[in-house]
MARMARMI-983126 format. One line per field, with one value per residue (C-alpha): residue in one letter; residue number from 1; z, x, y. Coordinates in Angstrom, 1 decimal. Last residue first. Layout:
// MARMARMI-983126
residu (A	...)
num (NUM	...)
pz (Z	...)
px (X	...)
py (Y	...)
This chain:
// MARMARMI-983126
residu (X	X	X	X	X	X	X	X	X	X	X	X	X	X	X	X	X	X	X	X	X	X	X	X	X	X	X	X	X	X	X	X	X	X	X	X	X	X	X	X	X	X	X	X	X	X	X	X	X	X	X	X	X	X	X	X	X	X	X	X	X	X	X	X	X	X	X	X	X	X	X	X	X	X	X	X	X	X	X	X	X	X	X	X	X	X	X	X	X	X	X	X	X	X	X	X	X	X	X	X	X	X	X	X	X	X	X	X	X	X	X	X	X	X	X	X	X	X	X	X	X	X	X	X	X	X	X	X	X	X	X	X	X	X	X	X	X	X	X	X	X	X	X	X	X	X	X	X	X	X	X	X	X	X	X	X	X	X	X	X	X	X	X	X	X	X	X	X	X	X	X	X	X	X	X	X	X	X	X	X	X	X	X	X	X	X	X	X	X	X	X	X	X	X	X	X	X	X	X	X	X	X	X	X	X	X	X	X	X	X	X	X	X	X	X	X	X	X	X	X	X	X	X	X	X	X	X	X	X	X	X	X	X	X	X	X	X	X	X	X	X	X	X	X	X	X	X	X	X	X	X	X	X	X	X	X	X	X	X	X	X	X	X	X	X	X	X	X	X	X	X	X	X	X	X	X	X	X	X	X	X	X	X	X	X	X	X	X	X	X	X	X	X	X	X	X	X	X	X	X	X	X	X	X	X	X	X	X	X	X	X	X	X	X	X	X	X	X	X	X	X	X	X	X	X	X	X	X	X	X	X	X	X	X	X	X	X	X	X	X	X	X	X	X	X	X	X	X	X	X	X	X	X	X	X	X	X	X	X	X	X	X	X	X	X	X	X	X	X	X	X	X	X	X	X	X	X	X	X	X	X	X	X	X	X	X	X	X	X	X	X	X	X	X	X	X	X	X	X	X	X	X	X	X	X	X	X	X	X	X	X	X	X	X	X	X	X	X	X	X	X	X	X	X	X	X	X	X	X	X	X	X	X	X	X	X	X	X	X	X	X	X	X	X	X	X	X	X	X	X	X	X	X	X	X	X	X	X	X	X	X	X	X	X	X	X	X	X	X	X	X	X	X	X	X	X	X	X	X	X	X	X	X	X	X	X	X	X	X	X	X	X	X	X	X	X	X	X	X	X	X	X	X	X	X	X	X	X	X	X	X	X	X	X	X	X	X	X	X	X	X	X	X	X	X	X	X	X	X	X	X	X	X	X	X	X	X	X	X	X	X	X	X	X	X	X	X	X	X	X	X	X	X	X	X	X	X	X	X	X	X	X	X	X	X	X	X	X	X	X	X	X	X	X	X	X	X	X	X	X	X	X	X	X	X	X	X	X	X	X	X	X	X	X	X	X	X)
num (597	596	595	594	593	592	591	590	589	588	587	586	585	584	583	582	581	580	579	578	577	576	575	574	573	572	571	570	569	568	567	566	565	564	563	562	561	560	559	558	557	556	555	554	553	552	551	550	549	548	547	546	545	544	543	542	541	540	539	538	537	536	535	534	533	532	531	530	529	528	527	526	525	524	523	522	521	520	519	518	517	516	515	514	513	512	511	510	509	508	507	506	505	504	503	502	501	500	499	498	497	496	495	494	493	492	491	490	489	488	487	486	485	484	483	482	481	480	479	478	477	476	475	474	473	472	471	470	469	468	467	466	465	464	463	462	461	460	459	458	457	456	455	454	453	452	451	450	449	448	447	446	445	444	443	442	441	440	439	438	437	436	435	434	433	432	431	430	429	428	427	426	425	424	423	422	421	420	419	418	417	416	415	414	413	412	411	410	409	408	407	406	405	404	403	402	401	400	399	398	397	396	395	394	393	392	391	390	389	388	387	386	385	384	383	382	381	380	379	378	377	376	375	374	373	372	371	370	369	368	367	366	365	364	363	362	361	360	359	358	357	356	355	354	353	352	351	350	349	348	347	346	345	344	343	342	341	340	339	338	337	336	335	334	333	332	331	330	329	328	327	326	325	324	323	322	321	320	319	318	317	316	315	314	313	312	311	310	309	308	307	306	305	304	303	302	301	300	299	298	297	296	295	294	293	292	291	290	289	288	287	286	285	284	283	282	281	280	279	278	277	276	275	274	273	272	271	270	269	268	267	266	265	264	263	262	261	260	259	258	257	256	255	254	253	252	251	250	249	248	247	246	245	244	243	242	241	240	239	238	237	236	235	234	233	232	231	230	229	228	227	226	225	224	223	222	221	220	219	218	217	216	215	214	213	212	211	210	209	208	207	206	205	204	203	202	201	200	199	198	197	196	195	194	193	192	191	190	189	188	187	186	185	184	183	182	181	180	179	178	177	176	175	174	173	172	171	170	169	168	167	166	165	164	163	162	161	160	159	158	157	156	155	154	153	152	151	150	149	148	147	146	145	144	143	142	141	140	139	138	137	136	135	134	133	132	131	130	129	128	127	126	125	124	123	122	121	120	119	118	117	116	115	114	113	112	111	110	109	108	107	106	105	104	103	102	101	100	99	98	97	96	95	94	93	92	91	90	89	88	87	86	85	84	83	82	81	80	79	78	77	76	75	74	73	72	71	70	69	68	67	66	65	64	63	62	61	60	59	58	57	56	55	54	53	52	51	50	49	48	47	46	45	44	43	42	41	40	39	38	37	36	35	34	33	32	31	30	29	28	27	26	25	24	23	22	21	20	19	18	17	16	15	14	13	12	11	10	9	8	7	6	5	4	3	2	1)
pz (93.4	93.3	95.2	98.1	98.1	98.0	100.8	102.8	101.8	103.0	106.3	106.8	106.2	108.2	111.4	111.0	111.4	114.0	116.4	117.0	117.5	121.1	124.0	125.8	125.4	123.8	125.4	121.9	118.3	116.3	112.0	110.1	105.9	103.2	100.0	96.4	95.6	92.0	92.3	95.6	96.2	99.0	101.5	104.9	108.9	111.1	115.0	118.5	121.3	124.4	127.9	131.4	134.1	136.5	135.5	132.1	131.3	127.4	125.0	121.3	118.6	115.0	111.4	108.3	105.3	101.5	100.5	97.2	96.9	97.2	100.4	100.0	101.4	104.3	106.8	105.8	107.7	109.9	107.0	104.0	100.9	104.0	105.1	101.8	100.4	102.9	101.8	98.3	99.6	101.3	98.1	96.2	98.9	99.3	95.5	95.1	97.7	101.5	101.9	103.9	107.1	106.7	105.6	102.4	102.1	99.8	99.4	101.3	99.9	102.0	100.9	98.5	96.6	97.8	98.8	102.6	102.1	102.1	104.0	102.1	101.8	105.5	106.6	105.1	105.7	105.2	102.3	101.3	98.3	99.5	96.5	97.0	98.6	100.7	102.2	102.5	104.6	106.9	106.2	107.8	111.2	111.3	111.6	113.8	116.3	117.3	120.1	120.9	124.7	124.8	122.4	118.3	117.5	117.0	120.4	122.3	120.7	121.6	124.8	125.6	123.6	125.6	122.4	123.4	127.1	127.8	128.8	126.6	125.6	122.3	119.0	119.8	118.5	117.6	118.9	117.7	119.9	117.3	113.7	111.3	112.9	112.6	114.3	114.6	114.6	112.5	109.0	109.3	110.2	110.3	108.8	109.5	108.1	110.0	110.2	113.5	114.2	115.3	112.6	108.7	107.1	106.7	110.4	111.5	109.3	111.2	114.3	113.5	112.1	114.8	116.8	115.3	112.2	112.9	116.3	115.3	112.5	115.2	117.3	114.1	113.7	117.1	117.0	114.0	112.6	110.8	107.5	108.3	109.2	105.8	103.9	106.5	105.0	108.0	110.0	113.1	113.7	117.6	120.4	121.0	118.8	120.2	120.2	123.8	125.2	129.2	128.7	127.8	125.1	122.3	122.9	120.2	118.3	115.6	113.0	109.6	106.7	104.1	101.3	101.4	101.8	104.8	106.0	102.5	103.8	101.9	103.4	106.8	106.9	105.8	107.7	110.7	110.0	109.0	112.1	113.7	113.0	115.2	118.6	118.1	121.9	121.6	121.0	120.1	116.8	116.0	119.5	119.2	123.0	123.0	125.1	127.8	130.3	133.6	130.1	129.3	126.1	125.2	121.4	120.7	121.9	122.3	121.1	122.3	119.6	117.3	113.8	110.7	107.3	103.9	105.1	102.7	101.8	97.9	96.0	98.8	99.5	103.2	106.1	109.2	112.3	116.2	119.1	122.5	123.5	120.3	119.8	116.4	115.1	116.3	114.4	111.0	111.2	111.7	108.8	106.2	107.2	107.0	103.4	102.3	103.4	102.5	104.8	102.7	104.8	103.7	106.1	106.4	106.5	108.3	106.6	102.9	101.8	105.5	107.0	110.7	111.6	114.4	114.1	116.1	117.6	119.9	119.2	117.0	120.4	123.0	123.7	127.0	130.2	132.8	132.7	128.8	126.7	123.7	121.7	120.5	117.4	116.7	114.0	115.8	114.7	112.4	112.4	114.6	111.9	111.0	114.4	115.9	113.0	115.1	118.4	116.0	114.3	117.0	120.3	122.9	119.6	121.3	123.2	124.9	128.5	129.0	126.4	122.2	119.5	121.5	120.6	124.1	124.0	120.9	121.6	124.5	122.5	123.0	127.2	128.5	126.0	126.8	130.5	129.6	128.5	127.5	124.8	121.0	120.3	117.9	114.3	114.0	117.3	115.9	112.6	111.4	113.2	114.3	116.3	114.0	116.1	115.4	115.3	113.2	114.1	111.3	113.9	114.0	116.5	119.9	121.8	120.7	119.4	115.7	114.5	111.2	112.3	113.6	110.4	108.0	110.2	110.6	106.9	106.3	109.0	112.4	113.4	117.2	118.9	120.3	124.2	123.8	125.0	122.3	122.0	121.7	121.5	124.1	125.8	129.3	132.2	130.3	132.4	130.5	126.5	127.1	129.8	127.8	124.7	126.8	129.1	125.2	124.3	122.1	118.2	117.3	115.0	117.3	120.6	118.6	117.6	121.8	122.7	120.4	122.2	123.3	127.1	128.4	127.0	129.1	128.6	129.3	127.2	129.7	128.4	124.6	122.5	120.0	117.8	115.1	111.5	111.2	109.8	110.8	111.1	111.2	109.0	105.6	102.7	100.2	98.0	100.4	103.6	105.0	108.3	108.4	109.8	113.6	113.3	116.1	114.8	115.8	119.2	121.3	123.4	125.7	126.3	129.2	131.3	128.0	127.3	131.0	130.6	126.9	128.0	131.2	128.9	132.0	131.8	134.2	135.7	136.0	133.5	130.0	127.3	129.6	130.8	129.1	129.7	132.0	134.1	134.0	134.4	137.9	139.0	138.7	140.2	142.9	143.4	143.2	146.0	148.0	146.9	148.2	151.0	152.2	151.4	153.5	156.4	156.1	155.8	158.8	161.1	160.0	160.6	163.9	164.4	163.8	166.2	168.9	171.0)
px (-26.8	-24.3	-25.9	-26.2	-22.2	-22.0	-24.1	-22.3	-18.9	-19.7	-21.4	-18.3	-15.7	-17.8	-18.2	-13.9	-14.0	-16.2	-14.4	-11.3	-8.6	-7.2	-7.5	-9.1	-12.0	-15.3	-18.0	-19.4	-19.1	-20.2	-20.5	-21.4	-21.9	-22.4	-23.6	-23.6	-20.2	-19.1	-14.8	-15.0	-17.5	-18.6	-18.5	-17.1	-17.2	-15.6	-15.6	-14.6	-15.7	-12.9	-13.2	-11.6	-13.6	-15.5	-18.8	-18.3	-15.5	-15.1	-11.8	-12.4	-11.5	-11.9	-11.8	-11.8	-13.2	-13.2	-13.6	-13.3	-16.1	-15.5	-13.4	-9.7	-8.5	-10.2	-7.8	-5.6	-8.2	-5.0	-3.2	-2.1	-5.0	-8.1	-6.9	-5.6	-9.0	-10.3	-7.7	-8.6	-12.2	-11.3	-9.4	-12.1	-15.2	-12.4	-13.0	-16.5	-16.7	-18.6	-22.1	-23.7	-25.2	-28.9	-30.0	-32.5	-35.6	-36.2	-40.2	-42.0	-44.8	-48.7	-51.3	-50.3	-52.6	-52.4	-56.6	-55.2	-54.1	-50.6	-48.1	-44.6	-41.2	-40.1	-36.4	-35.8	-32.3	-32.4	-30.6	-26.4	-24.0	-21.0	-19.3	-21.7	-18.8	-18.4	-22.0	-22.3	-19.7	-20.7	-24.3	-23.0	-21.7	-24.6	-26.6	-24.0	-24.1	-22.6	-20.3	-17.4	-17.0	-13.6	-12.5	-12.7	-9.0	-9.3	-11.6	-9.0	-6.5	-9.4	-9.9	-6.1	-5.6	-8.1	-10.1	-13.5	-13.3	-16.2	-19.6	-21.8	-20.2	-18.2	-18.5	-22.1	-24.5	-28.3	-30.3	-32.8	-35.8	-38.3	-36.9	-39.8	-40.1	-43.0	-43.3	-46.5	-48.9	-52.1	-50.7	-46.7	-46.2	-43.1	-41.1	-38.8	-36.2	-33.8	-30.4	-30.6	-27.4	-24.2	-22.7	-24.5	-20.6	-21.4	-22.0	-18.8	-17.3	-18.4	-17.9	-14.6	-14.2	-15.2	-13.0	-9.8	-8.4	-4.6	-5.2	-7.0	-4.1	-1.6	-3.4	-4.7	-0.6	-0.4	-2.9	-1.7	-4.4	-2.5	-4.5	-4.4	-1.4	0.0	-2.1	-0.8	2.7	4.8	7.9	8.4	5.2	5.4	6.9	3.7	1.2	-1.8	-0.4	-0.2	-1.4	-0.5	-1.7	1.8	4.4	2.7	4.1	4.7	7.3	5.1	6.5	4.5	5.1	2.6	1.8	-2.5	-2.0	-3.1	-4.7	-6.3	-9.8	-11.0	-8.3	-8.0	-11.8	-12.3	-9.3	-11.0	-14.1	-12.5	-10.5	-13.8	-13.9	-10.7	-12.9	-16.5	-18.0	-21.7	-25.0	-27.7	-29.7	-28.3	-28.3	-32.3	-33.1	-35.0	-32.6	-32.6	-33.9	-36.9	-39.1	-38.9	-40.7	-42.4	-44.1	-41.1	-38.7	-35.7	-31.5	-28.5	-27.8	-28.8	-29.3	-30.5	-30.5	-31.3	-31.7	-32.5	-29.9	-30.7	-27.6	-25.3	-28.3	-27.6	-26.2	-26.3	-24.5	-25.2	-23.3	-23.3	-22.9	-20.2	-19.0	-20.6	-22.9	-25.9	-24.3	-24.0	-27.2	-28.6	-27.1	-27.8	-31.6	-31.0	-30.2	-31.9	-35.5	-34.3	-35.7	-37.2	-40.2	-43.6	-46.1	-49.9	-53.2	-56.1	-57.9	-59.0	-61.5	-63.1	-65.4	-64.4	-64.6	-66.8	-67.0	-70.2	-69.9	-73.0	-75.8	-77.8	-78.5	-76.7	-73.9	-73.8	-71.7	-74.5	-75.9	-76.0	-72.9	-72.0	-68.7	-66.9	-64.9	-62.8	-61.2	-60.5	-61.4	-60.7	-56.6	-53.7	-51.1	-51.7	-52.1	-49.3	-46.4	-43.5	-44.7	-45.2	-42.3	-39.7	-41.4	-44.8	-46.8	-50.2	-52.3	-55.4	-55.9	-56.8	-58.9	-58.7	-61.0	-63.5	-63.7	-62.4	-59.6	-58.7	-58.3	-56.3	-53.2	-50.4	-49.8	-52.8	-51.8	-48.2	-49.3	-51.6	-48.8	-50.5	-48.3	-46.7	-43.4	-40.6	-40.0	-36.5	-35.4	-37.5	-35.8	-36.4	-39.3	-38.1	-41.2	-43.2	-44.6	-48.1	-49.7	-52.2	-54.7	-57.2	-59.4	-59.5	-62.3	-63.1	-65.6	-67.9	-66.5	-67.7	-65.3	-65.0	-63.2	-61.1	-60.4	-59.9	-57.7	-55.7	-55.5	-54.6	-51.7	-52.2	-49.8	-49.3	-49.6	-46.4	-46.1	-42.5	-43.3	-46.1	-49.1	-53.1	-55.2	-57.2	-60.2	-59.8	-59.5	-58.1	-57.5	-60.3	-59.0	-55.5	-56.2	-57.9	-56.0	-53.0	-55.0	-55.8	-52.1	-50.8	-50.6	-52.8	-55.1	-54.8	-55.6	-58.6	-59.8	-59.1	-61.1	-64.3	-66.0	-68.6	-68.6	-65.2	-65.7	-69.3	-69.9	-69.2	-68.4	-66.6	-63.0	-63.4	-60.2	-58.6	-56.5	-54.4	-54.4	-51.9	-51.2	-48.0	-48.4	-45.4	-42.3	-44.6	-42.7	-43.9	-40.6	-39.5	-40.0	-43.6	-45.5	-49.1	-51.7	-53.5	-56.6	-55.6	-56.1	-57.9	-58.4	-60.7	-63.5	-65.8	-69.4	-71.7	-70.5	-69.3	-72.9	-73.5	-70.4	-71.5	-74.9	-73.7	-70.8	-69.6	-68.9	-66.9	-68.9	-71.7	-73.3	-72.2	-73.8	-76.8	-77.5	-81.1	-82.9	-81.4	-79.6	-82.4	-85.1	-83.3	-83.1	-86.9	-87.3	-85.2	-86.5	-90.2	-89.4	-87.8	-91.0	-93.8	-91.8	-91.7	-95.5	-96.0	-94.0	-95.8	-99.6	-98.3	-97.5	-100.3	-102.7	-101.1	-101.8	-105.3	-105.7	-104.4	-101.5)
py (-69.6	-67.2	-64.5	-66.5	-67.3	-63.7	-63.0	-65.9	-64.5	-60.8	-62.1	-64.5	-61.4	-58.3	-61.2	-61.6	-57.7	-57.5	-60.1	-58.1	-60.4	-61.0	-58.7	-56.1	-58.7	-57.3	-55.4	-54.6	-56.3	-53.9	-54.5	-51.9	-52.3	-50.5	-52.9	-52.0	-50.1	-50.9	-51.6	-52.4	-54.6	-54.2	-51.3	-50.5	-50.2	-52.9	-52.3	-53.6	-51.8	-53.0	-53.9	-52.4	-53.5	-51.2	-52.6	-51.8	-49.1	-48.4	-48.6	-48.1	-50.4	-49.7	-51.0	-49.1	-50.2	-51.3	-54.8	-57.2	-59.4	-62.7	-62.4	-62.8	-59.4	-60.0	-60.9	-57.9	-55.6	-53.5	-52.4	-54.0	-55.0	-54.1	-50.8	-49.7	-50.1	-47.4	-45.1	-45.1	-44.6	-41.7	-40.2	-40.2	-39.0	-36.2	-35.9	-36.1	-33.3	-34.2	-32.8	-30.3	-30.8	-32.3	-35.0	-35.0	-36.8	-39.5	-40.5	-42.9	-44.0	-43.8	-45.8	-47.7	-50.3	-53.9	-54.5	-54.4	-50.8	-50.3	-48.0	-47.5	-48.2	-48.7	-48.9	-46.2	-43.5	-39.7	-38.8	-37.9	-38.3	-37.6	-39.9	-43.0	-45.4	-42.2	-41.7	-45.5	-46.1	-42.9	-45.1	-47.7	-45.7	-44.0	-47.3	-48.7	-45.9	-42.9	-41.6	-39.0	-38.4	-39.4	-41.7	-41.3	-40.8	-37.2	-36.7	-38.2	-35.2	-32.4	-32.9	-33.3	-30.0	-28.5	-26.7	-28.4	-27.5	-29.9	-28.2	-30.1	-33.7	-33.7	-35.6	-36.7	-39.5	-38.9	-41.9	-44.0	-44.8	-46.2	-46.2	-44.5	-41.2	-38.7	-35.7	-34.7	-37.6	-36.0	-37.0	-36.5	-32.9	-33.4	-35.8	-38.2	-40.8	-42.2	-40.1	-38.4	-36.0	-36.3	-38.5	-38.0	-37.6	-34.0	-33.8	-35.2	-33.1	-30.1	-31.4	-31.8	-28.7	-26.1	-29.0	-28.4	-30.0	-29.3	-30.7	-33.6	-34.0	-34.2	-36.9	-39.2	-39.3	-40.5	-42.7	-44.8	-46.9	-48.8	-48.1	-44.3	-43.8	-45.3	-42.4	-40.2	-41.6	-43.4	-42.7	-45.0	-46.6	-46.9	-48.6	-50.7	-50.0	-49.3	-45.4	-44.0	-41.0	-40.7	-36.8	-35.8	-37.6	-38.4	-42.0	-44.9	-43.2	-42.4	-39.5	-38.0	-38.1	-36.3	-38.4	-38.4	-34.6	-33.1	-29.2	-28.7	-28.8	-31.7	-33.5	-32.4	-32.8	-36.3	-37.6	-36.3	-38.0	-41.5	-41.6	-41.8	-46.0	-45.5	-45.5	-45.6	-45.3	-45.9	-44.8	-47.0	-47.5	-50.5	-51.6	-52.5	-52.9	-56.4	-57.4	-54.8	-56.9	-56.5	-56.2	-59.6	-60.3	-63.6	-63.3	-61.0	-63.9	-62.2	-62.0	-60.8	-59.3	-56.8	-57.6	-55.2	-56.0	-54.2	-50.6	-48.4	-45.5	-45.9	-46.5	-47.6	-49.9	-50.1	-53.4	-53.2	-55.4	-55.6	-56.6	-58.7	-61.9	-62.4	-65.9	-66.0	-68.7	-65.9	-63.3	-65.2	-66.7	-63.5	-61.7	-64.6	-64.1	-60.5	-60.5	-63.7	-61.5	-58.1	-55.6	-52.4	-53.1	-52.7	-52.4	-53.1	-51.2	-53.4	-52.0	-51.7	-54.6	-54.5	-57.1	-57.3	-61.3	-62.7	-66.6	-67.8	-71.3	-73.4	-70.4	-72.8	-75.3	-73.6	-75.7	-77.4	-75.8	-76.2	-72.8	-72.8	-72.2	-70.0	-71.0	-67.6	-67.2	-64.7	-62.7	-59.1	-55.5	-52.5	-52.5	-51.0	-51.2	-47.4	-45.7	-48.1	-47.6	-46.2	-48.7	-51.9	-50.4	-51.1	-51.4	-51.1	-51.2	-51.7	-54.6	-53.1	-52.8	-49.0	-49.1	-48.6	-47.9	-46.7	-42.8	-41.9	-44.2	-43.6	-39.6	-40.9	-42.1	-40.9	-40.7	-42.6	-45.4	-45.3	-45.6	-48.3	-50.2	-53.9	-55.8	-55.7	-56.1	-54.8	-55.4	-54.1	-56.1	-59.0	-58.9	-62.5	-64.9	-68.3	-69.1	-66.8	-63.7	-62.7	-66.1	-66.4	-69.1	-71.6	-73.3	-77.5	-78.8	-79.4	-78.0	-80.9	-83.4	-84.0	-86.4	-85.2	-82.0	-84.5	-86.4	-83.4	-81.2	-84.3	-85.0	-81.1	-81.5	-79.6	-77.6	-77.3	-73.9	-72.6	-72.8	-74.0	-77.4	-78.1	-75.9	-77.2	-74.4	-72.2	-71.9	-71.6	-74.2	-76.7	-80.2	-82.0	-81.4	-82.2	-84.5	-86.8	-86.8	-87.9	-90.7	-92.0	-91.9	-89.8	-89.6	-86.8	-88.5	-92.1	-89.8	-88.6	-92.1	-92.9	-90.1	-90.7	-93.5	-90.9	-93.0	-91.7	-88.2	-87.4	-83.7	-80.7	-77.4	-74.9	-76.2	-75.0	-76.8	-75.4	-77.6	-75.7	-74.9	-72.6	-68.9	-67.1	-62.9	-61.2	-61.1	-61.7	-61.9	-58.7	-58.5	-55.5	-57.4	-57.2	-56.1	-57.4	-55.0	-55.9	-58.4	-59.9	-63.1	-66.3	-65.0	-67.3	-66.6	-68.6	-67.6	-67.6	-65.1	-62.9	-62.4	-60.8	-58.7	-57.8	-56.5	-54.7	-52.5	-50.9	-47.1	-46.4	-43.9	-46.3	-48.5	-47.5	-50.2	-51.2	-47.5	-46.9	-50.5	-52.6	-50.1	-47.5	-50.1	-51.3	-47.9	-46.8	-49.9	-49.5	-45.9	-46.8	-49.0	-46.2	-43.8	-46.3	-47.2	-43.8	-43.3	-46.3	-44.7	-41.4	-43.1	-45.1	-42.3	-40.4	-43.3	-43.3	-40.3	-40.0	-42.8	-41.1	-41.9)
C-alpha cells in the first residue's frame, strides 16, 4: 500500500473522530446548557433531578383549598406540630449525648428514640400506630427545637384528612388517576400545573371542585445534603411556600357541623352495615347533613370496595315511601278523596299480589290506607292514576330527575355539578309495558323497576313540608378566595317539572302526620319535635337472598317545618322492625336535645 494512502486512510479516520467527538460535545453542551429543563421527549427537568439527588423533601401541606361547613369550620386540612425526621443526614447519635434528652421529651426509651430517627429511610414524621403524625405539645416543640439535632426538628403539618374527619363520603378523596387526568384535564398538563402523577379530586367535591381547590403550589421544606449525607453548610433547610393572598380558593359547605356530627354518631351506634340518612333546610333546599355507611378512611382509601360510594346519591328500590307520589296525583287530580273507602282483604287476587298485612285491612278510608300502608288500596289508585301520571307526579315531587344543583356553562367546565356521581332515579325501566296492569300495580306501591335515592327522597319531604315549593338542592354555598371575599355564590336554581298545588301539598302533609299519631310510625309520636312522614319497605334480591329496603322519609316539627329528613337503612332483614324509622327518632331527639343547650 502506498504511502499516500495511508495518509488518506488516516486523514479519513481522524476526521471521523474529529466529527464523532465534536458530536458528544456538541451533545453534552446541549443537555447541560439549552435542554436542562426538557431533556428528551419526555421532557426531563435535568436540573431538578440532579438537585433532588441530594435533597430530601417533605410536604408540609399540599397547598390544595380548604373545604368549610357553613359557619367556616374547617372539614379538611388539620394543622400540627409534628416530629420530622431527615434520614439521609448522618452523623454520630451515640456520642452527641442528645438521644437520651430526646427520648425523655418524647417519653420513650433511649433504644426507642434511636430507632425512630436511624431506621427511616425517607424523610418523614413521627406517626403513632395508626400512621397519623404525633402531636407535639408547645413545651415539646420548644425543648427539641432547642436541642439542635440535626435532621430533626418540630415542622408545623396539615393533614388533609382529620383522623375523625366528618362527611368523608361528601368530602371525597384525593389520589393519583392518571386516567382521570388524561381524560379532563390535559390542558393542565400541558401548561404544567398538573402531570401524570399528581394527586387530584378522585371523589366527592374534591373531584366536583378540582379546578378550583387545586391551589398555586406546595409548603415544603427540603434539607440539602453533601455526598456523604452532611448538611450543606447555609443550604442545610430551605422552606418553599407559594406566596399568594387569593389562591388557594376554598369551599364553603352548607354542612352543618352539630348537624352532621349528631347524624354520624347516630348511624355508626346503629346496627345498620349499610344505609345512609339526609337531612334539608325545608326553607332553603341546602343540605344540612349527609351520612352514608359503611364507613372509610379518606386519608387510606380502598378502591378494590365500594365504601367510599356516597349512597345518598344512589339509586335504590323505594318501596311504600312511593305511595306518597301516587297519592299526590290522585289527589290533586281529583281521582281520590282523603274519605273514600276502599276494601283490603289481604289479596288483589292475580299477579301473586299480597298486602304486608296478613289477611288484609278490611274496609279502610284512603286517608287510613295511607298510614297503614295498605297495598291493595295503593293498587287500585295506581290504576286509577295511570302511568302518564305517575311519572308525571313523580317529577313534580323532584323524583326521576337530577336534583343537585348545576349549571351549564359553568366558567370553562361545561356542565357543572356540585354532588359527584348522583343519580337520576326512574319510575319505569325502558321498554316495560307501562300500561300492563301488573306493571303498572307494583309500580303504585313503589316496587318494580321504580328507584330514587335518599337525597330525592328528603327533598320529596321537603317539597311538601314547603307547600310544592321547588329548587335545585346546595351542598356548596360559594367559592372563596383565600383573603375571605367570594368568589363564586351560588344562587337558587329552579327544578324542573312543575310544581305540586298548596293544597295537595295540604292534604299530603295531613296524611303524613297520620302516619306517625296511628299508623305504621307510632313509635315516634313522643319525639321532641312532633313528626310527619311516611315510612317504607321495599323487597330487593342480594346475592340471591331475599332482603328488605327499609325507609323513613319526613319533616320536623310539625307545626313550623325546618328539617326534611331521609333515613335508608338497606339490605335489611326480611324481618323484624324497620331500623330507619327508630334511626329518624334518635337523630330527631339528639338534634333537639342539641338545640336545647
Amino acid at each position: 500500500m502506498s504511502i499516500s494512502r495511508k495518509k488518506r486512510r488516516i486523514f479519513i479516520v481522524g476526521l471521523l473522530f474529529t466529527f464523532l467527538y465534536t458530536g458528544i460535545i456538541s451533545h453534552l453542551a446541549w443537555i447541560q446548557v439549552v435542554a436542562t429543563r426538557s431533556f428528551s421527549p419526555h421532557h426531563v427537568d435535568l436540573v431538578e433531578r440532579a438537585v433532588a439527588q441530594r435533597r430530601e423533601k417533605l410536604v408540609l401541606n399540599s397547598g390544595r383549598g380548604m373545604i368549610y361547613d357553613r359557619q367556616g369550620t374547617p372539614l379538611t386540612g388539620e394543622e400540627k406540630v409534628g416530629l420530622a425526621i431527615f434520614p439521609l443526614v448522618r452523623y454520630d447519635l451515640e456520642k452527641s449525648g442528645k438521644v437520651d434528652k430526646l427520648a425523655r421529651i418524647l417519653g420513650m426509651t433511649e433504644t426507642e428514640a434511636f430507632q425512630l430517627i436511624k431506621e427511616r429511610k425517607h424523610a418523614g414524621f413521627w406517626e403513632d400506630g395508626s400512621g397519623s403524625v404525633v402531636a407535639l405539645r408547645p413545651e415539646q416543640a420548644r425543648e427539641i427545637q432547642a436541642l439542635s439535632i440535626a435532621g430533626v426538628l418540630p415542622l408545623p403539618v396539615t393533614a388533609r384528612y382529620p383522623k375523625d374527619e366528618l362527611a368523608p363520603h361528601i368530602i371525597g378523596y384525593i389520589g393519583q388517576n392518571a386516567k382521570l387526568i388524561q381524560e379532563k384535564y390535559m390542558d393542565d398538563v400541558q401548561s404544567g400545573a398538573l402531570h401524570p402523577n399528581s394527586k387530584i379530586g378522585v371523589a366527592g367535591l374534591e373531584r366536583t371542585f378540582q379546578p378550583f381547590l387545586a391551589g398555586v403550589g406546595e409548603k415544603s421544606v427540603s434539607y440539602y445534603v453533601d455526598g456523604r449525607g452532611n448538611p450543606l453548610n447555609g443550604l442545610d433547610i430551605r422552606m418553599n411556600e407559594a406566596q399568594n393572598s387569593f389562591y388557594p380558593l376554598s369551599v364553603m359547605t352548607t354542612l352543618d357541623r352539630t348537624i352532621q356530627q349528631k347524624v354520624e354518631e347516630a348511624l355508626q351506634a346503629s346496627p345498620l352495615r349499610k344505609g345512609a340518612a339526609v337531612i334539608l333546610d325545608v326553607g332553603t333546599r341546602e343540605v344540612l347533613a349527609s351520612a352514608s355507611k359503611p364507613n372509610f378512611d379518606p386519608s387510606r382509601p380502598n378502591p378494590g370496595t365500594n365504601d367510599w360510594q356516597n349512597l345518598a346519591i344512589k339509586q335504590t328500590t323505594p318501596g311504600s315511601i312511593f305511595k306518597m307520589v301516587v297519592a299526590a296525583a290522585a289527589l290533586e287530580e281529583g281521582l281520590v278523596k282523603l274519605d273514600d273507602h276502599f276494601v283490603c282483604k289481604g289479596q288483589y287476587g292475580k299477579y301473586g299480589f299480597t298486602c304486608w298485612k296478613e289477611g288484609g285491612h278490611g274496609e279502610l278510608t284512603f286517608a287510613e290506607a295511607f298510614a297503614d300502608s295498605c297495598n291493595i288500596t295503593f293498587a287500585e289508585v295506581a290504576k286509577k292514576v295511570g302511568p302518564e301520571k305517575l311519572e308525571l307526579y313523580a317529577r313534580k315531587l323532584g323524583l326521576n330527575q337530577e336534583i343537585g344543583w348545576q349549571k351549564m356553562p359553568f366558567y370553562k367546565l361545561g356542565l357543572f355539578r356540585q354532588f359527584d356521581g348522583e343519580e337520576r332515579g326512574r319510575v319505569f325501566a325502558q321498554d316495560r309495558p307501562v300500561q300492563d296492569e301488573g306493571v303498572l300495580i307494583q309500580t303504585g306501591i313503589g316496587q318494580r323497576d321504580v328507584q330514587l335515592t335518599p337525597l330525592q327522597a328528603a327533598n320529596m319531604a321537603a317539597i311538601i313540608a314547603g307547600g310544592g315549593q321547588k329548587q335545585k338542592v346546595k351542598i356548596v354555598q360559594s367559592i372563596n378566595y383565600q383573603n375571605g371575599t367570594t368568589f363564586y355564590r351560588f344562587e337558587d336554581r329552579p327544578l324542573d317539572g312543575g310544581m305540586i298545588s298548596p293544597e295537595t301539598a295540604s292534604k299530603l302533609r295531613g296524611l303524613m302526620e297520620g302516619v306517625v299519631d296511628h299508623g305504621t310510625a307510632t313509635m315516634l309520636r313522643n319525639l321532641p319535635w312532633k313528626a310527619a312522614g311516611k315510612s317504607g319497605t321495599a323487597q330487593i334480591t342480594v346475592n340471591g337472598v331475599a332482603r328488605n329496603n327499609q325507609w323513613f322519609v319526613g319533616y320536623v316539627p310539625r307545626e313550623n317545618p325546618k328539617y326534611a329528613i331521609a333515613i335508608l337503612a338497606a339490605d335489611q332483614p326480611t324481618k323484624g322492625v324497620n331500623e330507619a324509622t327508630k334511626l329518624f327518632g334518635e337523630i330527631v331527639t339528639r338534634m333537639a336535645q342539641t338545640e336545647k343547650k
